[in-house]
C-alpha positions as CSV (number, residue, x, y, z in Angstrom):
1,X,115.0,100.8,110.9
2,X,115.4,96.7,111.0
3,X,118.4,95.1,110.1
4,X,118.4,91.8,108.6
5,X,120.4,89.1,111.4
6,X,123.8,88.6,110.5
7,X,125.9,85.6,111.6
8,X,128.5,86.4,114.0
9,X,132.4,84.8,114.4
10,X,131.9,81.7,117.0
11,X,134.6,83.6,118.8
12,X,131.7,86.3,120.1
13,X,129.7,83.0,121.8
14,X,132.6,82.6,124.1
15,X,133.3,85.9,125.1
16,X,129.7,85.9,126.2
17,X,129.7,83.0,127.7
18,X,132.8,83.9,129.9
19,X,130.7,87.3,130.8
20,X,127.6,85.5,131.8
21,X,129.7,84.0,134.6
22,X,130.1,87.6,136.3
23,X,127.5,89.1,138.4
24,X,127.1,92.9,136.4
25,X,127.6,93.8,132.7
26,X,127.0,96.5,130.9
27,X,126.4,96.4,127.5
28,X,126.6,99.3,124.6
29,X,124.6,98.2,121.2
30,X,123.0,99.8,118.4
31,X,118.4,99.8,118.9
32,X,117.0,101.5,116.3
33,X,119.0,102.4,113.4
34,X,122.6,104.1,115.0
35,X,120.7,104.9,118.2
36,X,123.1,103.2,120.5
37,X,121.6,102.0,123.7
38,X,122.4,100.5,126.8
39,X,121.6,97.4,129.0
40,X,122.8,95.9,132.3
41,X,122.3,93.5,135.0
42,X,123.6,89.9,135.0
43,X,123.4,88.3,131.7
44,X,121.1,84.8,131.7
45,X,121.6,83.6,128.3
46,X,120.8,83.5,124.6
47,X,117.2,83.3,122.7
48,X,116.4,83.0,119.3
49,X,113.6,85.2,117.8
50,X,112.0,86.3,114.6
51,X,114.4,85.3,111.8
52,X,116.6,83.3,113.6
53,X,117.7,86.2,115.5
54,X,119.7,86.1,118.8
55,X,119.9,88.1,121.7
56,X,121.9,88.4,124.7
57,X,119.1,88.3,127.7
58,X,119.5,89.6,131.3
59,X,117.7,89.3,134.9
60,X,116.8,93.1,134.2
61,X,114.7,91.6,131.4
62,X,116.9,93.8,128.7
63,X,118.0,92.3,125.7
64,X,120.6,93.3,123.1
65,X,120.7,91.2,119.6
66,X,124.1,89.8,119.4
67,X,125.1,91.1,115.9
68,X,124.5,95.0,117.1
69,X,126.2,94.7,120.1
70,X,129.1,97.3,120.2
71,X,131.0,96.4,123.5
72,X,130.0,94.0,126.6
73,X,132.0,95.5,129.2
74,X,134.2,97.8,127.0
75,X,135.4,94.6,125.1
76,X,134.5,95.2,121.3
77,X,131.7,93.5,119.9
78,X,130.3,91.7,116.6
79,X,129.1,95.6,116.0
80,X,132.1,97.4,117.2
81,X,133.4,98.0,113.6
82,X,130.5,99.7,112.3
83,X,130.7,102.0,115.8
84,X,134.0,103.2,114.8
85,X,133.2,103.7,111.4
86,X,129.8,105.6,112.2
87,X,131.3,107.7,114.8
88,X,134.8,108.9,112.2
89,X,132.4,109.3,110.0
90,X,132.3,113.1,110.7
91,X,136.1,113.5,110.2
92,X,136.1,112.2,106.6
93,X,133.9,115.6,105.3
94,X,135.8,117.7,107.6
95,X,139.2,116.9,106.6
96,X,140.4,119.7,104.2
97,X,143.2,118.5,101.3
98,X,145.4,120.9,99.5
């Protein structure tokens, strides 16, 4: 399922820009739909794609698009909200009121 780009708070661009300085980082984001995946190495930079899209590139030759990105080493990301919401989504149906 694609997701339309959505802009992401300016605050995010430096928080990657202070990771790309280390030499590993691991980063959780959602692929297709809610499938969360996982890439790593040393992060290279930025690129703009199809519909002014961005992604966070590394030397592994992964890329993760900056507004589905979930954590960058277990900081929260631009995506992290709708994690959290996706994953307590569970516990709203199974919570029994009286």
């Amino acid at each position: 399922m694609a997701t339309v780009f959505s802009p992401i708070h300016p605050d995010y661009y430096d928080m990657f820009a202070e990771e790309k300085e280390k030499e590993l980082s691991k980063v959780f984001y959602f692929g297709n739909g809610t499938e969360v995946e996982e890439a790593k190495g040393k992060i290279t930079g930025l690129v703009t794609r199809e519909a002014h899209a961005q992604y966070l590139t590394f030397d592994t030759g992964n890329m993760a698009r900056i507004d589905r990105i979930i954590t960058v080493n277990g900081k929260p990301g631009p995506a992290y909200d709708e994690y959290d919401a996706y994953a307590l989504a569970c516990l709203d149906c199974n919570v029994q009121t009286d």
